[in-house]
DRENDRENBA-981515 format. One line per field, with one value per residue: x, y, z of N, C-alpha, C, O in turn; residue in three letters. Coordinates in nm, 4 decimals. Example, Ala and Ser with C-alpha at 12.3 -4.5 7.8 and 13.67 -1.06 7.14 Angstrom:
2
n.px = c(1.3190|1.2850)
n.py = c(-0.5690|-0.2250)
n.pz = c(0.7800|0.7080)
ca.px = c(1.2300|1.3670)
ca.py = c(-0.4500|-0.1060)
ca.pz = c(0.7800|0.7140)
c.px = c(1.3200|1.2900)
c.py = c(-0.3300|0.0030)
c.pz = c(0.7800|0.7870)
o.px = c(1.4236|1.3409)
o.py = c(-0.3319|0.1138)
o.pz = c(0.8465|0.8039)
aa = c(ALA|SER)
This chain:
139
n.px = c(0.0856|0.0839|0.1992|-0.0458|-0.2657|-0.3137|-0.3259|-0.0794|-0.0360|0.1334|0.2896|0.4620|0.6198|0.8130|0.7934|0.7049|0.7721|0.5904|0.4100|0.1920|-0.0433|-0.2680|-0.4933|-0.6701|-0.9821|-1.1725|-1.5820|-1.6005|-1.8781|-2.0671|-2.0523|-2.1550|-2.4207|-2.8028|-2.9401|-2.6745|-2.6479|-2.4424|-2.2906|-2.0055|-1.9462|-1.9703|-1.7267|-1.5444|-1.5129|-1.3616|-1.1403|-0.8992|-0.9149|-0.7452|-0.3883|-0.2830|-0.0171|-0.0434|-0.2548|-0.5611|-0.5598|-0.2505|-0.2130|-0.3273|-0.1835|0.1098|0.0226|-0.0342|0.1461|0.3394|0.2638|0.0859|-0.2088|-0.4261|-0.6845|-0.9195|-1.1486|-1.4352|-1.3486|-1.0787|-0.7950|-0.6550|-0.3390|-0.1479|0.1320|0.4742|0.7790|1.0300|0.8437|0.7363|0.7678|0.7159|0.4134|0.3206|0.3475|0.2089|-0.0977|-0.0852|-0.0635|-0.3149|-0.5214|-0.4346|-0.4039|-0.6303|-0.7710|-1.0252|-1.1530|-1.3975|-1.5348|-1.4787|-1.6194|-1.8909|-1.8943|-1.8832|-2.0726|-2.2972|-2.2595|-2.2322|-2.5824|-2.7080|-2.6507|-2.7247|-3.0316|-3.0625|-3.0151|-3.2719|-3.4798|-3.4458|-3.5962|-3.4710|-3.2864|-3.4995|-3.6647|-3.4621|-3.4316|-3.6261|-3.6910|-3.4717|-3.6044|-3.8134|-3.7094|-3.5190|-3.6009)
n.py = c(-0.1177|0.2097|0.5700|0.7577|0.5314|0.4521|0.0956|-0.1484|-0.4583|-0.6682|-0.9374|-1.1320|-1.3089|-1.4279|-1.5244|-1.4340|-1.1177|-0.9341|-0.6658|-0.6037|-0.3370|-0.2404|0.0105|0.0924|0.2973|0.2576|0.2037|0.3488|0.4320|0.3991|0.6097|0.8015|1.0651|1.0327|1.1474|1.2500|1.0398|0.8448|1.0224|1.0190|0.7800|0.8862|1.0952|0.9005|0.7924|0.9592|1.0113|0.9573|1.0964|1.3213|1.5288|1.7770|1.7803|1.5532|1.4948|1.3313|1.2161|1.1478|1.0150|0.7417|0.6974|0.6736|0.4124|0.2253|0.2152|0.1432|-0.1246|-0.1998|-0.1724|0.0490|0.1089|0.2806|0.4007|0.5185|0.3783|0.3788|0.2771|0.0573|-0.1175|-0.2886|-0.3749|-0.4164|-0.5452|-0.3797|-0.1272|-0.0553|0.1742|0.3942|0.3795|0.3570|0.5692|0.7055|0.6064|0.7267|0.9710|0.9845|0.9334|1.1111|1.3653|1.4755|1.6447|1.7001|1.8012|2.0089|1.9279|1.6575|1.5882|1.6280|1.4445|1.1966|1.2358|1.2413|0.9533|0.7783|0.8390|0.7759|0.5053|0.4203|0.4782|0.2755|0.0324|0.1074|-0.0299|-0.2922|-0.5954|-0.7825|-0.6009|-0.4282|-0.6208|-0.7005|-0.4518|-0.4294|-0.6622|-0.5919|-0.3345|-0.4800|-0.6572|-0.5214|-0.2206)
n.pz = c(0.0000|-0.0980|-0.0049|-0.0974|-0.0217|-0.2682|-0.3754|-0.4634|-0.6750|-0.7702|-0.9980|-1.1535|-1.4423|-1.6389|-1.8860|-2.1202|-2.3171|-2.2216|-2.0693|-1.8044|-1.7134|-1.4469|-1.3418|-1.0964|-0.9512|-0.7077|-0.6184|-0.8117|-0.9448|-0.7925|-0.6250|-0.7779|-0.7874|-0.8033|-0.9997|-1.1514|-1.2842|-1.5289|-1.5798|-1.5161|-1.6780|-1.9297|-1.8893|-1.8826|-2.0803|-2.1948|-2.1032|-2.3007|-2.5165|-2.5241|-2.3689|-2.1871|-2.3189|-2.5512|-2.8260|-2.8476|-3.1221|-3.1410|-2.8879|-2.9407|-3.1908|-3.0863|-2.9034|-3.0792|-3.2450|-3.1359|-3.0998|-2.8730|-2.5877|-2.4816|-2.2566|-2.1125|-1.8635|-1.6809|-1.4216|-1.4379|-1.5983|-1.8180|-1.9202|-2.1864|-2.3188|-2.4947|-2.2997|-2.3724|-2.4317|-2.2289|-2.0613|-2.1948|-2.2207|-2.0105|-1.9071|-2.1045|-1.9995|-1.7475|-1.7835|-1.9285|-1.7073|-1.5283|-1.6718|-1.8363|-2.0815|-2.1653|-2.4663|-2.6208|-2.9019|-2.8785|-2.6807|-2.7079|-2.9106|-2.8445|-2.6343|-2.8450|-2.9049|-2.7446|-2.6416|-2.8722|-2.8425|-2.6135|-2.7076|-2.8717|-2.7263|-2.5421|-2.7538|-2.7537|-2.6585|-2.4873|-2.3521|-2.2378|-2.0576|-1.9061|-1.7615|-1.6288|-1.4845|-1.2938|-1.1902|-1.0650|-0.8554|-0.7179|-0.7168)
ca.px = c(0.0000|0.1482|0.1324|-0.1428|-0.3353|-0.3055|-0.2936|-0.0034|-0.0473|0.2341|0.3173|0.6013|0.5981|0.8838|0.7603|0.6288|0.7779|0.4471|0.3921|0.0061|-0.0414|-0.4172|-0.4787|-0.8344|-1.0623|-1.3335|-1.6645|-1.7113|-2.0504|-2.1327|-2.0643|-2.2271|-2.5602|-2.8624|-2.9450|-2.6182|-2.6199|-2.3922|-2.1778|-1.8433|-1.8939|-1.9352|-1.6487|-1.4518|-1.4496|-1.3088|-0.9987|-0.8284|-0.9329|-0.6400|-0.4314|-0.2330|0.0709|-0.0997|-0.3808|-0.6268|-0.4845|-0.1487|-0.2146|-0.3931|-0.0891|0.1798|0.0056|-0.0591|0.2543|0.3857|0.1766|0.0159|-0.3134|-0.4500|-0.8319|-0.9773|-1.2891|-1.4830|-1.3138|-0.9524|-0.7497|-0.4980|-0.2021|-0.0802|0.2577|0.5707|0.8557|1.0721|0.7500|0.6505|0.8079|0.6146|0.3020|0.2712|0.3371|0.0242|-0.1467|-0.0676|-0.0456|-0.4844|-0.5723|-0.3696|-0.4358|-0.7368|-0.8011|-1.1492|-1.1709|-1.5744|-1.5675|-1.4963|-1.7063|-1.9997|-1.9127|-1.8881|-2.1929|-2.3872|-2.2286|-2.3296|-2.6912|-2.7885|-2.6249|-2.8564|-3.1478|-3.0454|-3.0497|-3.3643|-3.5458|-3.4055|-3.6925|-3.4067|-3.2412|-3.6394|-3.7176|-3.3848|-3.4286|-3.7398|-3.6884|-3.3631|-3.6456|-3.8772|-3.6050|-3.4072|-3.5950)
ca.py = c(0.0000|0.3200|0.6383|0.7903|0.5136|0.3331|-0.0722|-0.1988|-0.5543|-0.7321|-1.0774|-1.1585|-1.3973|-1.3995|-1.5909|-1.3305|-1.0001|-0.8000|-0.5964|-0.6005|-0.2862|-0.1479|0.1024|0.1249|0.3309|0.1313|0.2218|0.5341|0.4200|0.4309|0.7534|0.9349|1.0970|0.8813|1.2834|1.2423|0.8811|0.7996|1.1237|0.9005|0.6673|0.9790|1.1084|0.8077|0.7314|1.1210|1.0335|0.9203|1.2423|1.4373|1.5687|1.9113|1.7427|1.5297|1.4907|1.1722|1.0862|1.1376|0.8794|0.6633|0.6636|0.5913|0.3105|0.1648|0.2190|0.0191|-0.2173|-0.2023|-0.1520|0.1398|0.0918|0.3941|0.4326|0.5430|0.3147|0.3803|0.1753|-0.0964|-0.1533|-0.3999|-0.3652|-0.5234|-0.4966|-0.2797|-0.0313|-0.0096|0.3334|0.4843|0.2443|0.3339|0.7175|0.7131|0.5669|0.8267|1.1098|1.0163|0.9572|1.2768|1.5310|1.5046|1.7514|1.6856|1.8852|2.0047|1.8534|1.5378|1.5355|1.6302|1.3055|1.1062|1.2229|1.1722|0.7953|0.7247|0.8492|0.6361|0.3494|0.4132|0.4632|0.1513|-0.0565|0.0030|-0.0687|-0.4414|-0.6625|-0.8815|-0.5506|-0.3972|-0.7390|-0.7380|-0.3503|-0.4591|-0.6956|-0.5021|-0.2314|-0.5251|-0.7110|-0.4239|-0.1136)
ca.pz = c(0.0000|-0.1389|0.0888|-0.0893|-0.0085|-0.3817|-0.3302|-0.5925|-0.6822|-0.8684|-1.0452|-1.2564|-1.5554|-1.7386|-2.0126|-2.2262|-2.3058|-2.2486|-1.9340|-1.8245|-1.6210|-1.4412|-1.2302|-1.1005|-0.8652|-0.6613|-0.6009|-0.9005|-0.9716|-0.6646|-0.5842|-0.8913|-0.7805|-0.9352|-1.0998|-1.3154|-1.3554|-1.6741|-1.6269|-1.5159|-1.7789|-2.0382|-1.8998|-1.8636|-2.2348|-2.2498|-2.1100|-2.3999|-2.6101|-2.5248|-2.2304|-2.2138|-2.3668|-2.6289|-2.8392|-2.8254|-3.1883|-3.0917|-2.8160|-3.0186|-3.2776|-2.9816|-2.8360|-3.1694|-3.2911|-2.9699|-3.1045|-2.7598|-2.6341|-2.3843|-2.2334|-1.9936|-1.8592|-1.5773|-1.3266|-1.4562|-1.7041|-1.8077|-2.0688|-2.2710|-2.3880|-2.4980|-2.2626|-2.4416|-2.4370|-2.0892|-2.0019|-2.2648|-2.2056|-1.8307|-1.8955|-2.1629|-1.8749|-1.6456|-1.8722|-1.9320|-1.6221|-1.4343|-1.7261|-1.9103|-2.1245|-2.2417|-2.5484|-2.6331|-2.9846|-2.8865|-2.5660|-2.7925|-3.0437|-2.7535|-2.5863|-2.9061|-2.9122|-2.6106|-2.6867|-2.9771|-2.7872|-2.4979|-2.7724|-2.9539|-2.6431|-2.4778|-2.8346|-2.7821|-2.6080|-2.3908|-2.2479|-2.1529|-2.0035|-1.7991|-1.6896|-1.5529|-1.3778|-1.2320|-1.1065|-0.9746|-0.7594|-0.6986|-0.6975)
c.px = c(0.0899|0.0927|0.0158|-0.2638|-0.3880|-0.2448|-0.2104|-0.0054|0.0773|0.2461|0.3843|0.5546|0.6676|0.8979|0.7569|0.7123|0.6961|0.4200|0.2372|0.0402|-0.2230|-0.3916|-0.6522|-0.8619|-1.1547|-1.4205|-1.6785|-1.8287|-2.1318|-2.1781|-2.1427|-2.3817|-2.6211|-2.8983|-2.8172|-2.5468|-2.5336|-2.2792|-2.0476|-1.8459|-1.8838|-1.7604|-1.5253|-1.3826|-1.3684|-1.1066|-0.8603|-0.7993|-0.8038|-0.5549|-0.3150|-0.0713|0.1081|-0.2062|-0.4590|-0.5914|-0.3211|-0.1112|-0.2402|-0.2541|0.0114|0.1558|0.0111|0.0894|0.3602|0.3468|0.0911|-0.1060|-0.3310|-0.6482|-0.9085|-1.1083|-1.3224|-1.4152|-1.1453|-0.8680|-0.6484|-0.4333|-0.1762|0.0311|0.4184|0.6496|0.9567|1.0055|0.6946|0.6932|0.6661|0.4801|0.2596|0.2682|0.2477|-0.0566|-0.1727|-0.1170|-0.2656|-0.5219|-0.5676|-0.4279|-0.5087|-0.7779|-0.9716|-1.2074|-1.3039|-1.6073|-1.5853|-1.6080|-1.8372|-2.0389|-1.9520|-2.0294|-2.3144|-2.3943|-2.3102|-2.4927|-2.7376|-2.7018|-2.7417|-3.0087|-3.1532|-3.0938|-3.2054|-3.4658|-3.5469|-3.4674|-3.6016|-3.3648|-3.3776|-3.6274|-3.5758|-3.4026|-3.5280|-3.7612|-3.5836|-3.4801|-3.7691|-3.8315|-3.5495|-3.4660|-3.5566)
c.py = c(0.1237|0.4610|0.6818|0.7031|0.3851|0.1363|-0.1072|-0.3254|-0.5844|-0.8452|-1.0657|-1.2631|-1.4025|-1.4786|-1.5454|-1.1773|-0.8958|-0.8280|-0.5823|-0.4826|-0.2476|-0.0942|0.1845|0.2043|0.2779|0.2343|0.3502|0.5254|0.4698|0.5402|0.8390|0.9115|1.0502|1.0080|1.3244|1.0856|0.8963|0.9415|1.0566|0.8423|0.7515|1.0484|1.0077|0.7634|0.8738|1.1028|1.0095|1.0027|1.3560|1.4726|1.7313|1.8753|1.7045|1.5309|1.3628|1.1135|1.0819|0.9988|0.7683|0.5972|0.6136|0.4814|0.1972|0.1035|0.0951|-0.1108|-0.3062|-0.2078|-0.0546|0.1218|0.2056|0.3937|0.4617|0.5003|0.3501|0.3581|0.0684|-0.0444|-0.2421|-0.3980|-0.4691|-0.4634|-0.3449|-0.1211|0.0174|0.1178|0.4151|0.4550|0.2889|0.5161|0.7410|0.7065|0.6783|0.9253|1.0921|1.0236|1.0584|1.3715|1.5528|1.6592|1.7959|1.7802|1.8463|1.9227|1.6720|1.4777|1.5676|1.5304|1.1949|1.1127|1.1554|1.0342|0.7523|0.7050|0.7862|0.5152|0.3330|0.3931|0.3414|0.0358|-0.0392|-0.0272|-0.2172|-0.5064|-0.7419|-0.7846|-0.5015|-0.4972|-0.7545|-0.5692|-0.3803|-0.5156|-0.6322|-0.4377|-0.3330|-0.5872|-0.5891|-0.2777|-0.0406)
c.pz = c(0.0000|-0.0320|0.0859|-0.0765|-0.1049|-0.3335|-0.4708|-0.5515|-0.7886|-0.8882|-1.1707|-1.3211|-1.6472|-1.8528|-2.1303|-2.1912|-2.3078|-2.0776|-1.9497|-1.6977|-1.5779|-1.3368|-1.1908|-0.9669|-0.8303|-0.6060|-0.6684|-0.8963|-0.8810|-0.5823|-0.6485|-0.7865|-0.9076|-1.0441|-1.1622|-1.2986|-1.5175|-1.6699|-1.6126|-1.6016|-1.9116|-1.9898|-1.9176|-2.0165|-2.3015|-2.2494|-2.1407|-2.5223|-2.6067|-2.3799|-2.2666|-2.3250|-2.5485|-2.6885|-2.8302|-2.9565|-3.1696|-3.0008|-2.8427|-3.1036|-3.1848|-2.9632|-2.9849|-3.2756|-3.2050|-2.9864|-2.9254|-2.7368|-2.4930|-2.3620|-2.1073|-1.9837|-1.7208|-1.4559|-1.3338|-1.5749|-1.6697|-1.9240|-2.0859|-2.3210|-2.4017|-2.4000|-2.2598|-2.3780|-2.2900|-2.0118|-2.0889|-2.2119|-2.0807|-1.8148|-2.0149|-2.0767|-1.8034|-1.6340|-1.8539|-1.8251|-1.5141|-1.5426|-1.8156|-1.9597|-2.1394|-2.3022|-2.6062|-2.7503|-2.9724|-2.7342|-2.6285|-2.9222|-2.9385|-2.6665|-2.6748|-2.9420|-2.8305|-2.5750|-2.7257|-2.9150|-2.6712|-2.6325|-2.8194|-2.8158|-2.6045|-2.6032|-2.8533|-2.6533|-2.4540|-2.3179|-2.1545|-2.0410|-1.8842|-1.7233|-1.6193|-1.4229|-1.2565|-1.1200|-1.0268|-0.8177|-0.6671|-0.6127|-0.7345)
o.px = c(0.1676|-0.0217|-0.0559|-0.3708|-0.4523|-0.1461|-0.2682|0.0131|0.0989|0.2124|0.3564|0.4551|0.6152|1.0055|0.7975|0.7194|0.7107|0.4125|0.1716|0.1189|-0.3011|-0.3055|-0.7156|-0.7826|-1.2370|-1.3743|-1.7412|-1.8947|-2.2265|-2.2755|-2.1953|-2.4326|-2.5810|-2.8891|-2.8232|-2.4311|-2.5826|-2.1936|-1.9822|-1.7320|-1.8085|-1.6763|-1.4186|-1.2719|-1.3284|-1.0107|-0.7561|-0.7063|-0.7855|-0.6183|-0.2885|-0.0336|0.1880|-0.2951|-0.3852|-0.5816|-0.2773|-0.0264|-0.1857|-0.2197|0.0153|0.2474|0.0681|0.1161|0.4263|0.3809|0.0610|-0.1692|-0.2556|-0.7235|-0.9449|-1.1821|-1.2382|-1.4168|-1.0861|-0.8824|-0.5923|-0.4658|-0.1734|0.0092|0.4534|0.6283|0.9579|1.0642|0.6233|0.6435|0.5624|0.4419|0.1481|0.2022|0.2015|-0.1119|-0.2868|-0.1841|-0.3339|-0.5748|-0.6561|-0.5033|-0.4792|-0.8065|-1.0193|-1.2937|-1.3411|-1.6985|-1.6622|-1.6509|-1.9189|-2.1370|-2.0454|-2.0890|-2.3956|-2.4935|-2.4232|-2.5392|-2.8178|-2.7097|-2.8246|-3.0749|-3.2635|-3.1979|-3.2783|-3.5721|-3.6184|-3.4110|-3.6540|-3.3761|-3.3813|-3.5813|-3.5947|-3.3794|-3.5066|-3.8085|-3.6199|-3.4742|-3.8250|-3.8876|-3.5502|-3.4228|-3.5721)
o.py = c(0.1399|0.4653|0.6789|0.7560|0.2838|0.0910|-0.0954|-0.3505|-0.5087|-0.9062|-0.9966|-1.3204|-1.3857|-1.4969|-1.6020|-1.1282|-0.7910|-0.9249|-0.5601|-0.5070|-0.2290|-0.1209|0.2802|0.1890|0.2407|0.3360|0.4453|0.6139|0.5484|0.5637|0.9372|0.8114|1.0308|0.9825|1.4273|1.0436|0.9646|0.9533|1.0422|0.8249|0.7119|1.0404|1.0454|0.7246|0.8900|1.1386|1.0220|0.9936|1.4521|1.4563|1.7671|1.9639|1.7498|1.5730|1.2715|0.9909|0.9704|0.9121|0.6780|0.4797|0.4907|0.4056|0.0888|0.0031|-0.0049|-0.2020|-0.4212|-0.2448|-0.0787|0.1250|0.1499|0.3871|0.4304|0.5868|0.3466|0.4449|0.0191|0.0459|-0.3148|-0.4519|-0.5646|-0.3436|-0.2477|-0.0342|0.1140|0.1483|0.4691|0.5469|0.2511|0.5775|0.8532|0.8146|0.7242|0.9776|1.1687|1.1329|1.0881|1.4596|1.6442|1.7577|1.9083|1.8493|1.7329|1.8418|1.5927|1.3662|1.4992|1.5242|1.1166|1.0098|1.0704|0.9846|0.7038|0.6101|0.7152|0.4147|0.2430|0.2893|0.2877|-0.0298|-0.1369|-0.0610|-0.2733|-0.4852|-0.7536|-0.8127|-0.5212|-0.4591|-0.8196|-0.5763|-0.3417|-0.4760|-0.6281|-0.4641|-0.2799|-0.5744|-0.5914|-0.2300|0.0701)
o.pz = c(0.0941|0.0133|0.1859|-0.1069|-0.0774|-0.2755|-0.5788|-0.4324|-0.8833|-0.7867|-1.2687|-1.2767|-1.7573|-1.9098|-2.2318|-2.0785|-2.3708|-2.0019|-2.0515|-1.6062|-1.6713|-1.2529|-1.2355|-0.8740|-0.9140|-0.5543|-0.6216|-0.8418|-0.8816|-0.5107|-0.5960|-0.7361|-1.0224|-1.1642|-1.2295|-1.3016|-1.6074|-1.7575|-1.7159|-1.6450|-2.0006|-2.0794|-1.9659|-2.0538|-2.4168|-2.3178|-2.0764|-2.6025|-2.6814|-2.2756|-2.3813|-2.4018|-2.6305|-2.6145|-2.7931|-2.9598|-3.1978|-3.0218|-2.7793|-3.0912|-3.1895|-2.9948|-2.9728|-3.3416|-3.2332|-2.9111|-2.8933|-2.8358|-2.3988|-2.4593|-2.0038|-2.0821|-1.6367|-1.3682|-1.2260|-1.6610|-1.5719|-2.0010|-1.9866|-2.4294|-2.3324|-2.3811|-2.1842|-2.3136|-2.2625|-1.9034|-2.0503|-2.1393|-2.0447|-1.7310|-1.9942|-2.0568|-1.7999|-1.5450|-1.7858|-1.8049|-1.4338|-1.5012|-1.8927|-1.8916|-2.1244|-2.2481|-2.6364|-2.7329|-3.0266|-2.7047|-2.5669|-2.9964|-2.9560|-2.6346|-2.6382|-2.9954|-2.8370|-2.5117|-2.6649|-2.9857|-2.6575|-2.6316|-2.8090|-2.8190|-2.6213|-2.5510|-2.9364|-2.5460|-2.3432|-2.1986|-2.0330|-1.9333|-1.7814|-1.6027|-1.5044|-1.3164|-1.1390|-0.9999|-0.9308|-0.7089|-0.5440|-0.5077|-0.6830)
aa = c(UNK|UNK|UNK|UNK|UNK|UNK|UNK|UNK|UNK|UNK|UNK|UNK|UNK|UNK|UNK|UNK|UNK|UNK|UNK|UNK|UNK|UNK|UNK|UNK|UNK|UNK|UNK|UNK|UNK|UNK|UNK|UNK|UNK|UNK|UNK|UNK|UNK|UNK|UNK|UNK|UNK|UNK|UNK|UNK|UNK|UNK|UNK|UNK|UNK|UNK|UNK|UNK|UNK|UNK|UNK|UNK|UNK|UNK|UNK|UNK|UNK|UNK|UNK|UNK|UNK|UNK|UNK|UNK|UNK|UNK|UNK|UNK|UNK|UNK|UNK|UNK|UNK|UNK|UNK|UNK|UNK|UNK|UNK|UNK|UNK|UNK|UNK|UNK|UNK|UNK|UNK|UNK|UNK|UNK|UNK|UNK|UNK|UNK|UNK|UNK|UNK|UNK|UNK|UNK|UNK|UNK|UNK|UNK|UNK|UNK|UNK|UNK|UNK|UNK|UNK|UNK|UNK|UNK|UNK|UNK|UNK|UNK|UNK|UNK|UNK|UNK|UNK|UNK|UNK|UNK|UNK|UNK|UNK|UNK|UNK|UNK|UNK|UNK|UNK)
């Protein structure tokens, strides 16, 4: 347990030259007020869009280039990378989750994603039928 509190988990495997890194926050969900439900997970997919340094294709091209892979969202993220790559790989990482930029164009593509994904779903009979029951069980 790190001072601020962060829990670091580690396991070695020197089988494979690819570093797996994550770095999560517990209980976001939880916290959002139910009056902005879905704002963490809109932002969460933001913080790959850019940060004062880079831009979100900039980052995009790095990781890719790395032939890596970078995943952020609401809760945090992970990495994938080859050995070699894990300086860079872990300071992408960093770099999104410390300095989000979240520039309006893309938080206005992303909102409207998010939108017609919400519209799309509840038009599909199996998700209704499971929200349902969610609010009969549940509440």
């Amino acid at each position: 347990v790190l001072p601020n509190g962060l829990t670091l988990i580690t396991l070695e495997n020197h089988r494979l030259p690819i570093v797996v890194a994550e770095a999560y926050v517990a209980g976001v969900r939880l916290r959002e007020p139910a009056r902005q439900s879905g704002v963490a997970a809109l932002l969460g997919t933001m913080l790959e869009e850019g940060t004062p340094t880079r831009t979100g294709e900039q980052i995009a091209t790095l990781i890719e280039d790395a032939g890596g892979a970078l995943e952020l969202s609401d809760a945090g993220g992970s990495l994938k990378v080859l050995t070699p790559d894990f300086d860079l790989g872990l300071d992408l990482l960093f770099d999104c989750l410390q300095h989000p930029t979240f520039p309006a164009d893309a938080l206005e593509r992303k909102r409207d994603q998010l939108l017609s994904v919400i519209a799309d779903v509840e038009t599909q009979p199996n998700n209704r039928a499971h929200a349902l029951f969610n609010r009969l069980v549940y509440g």
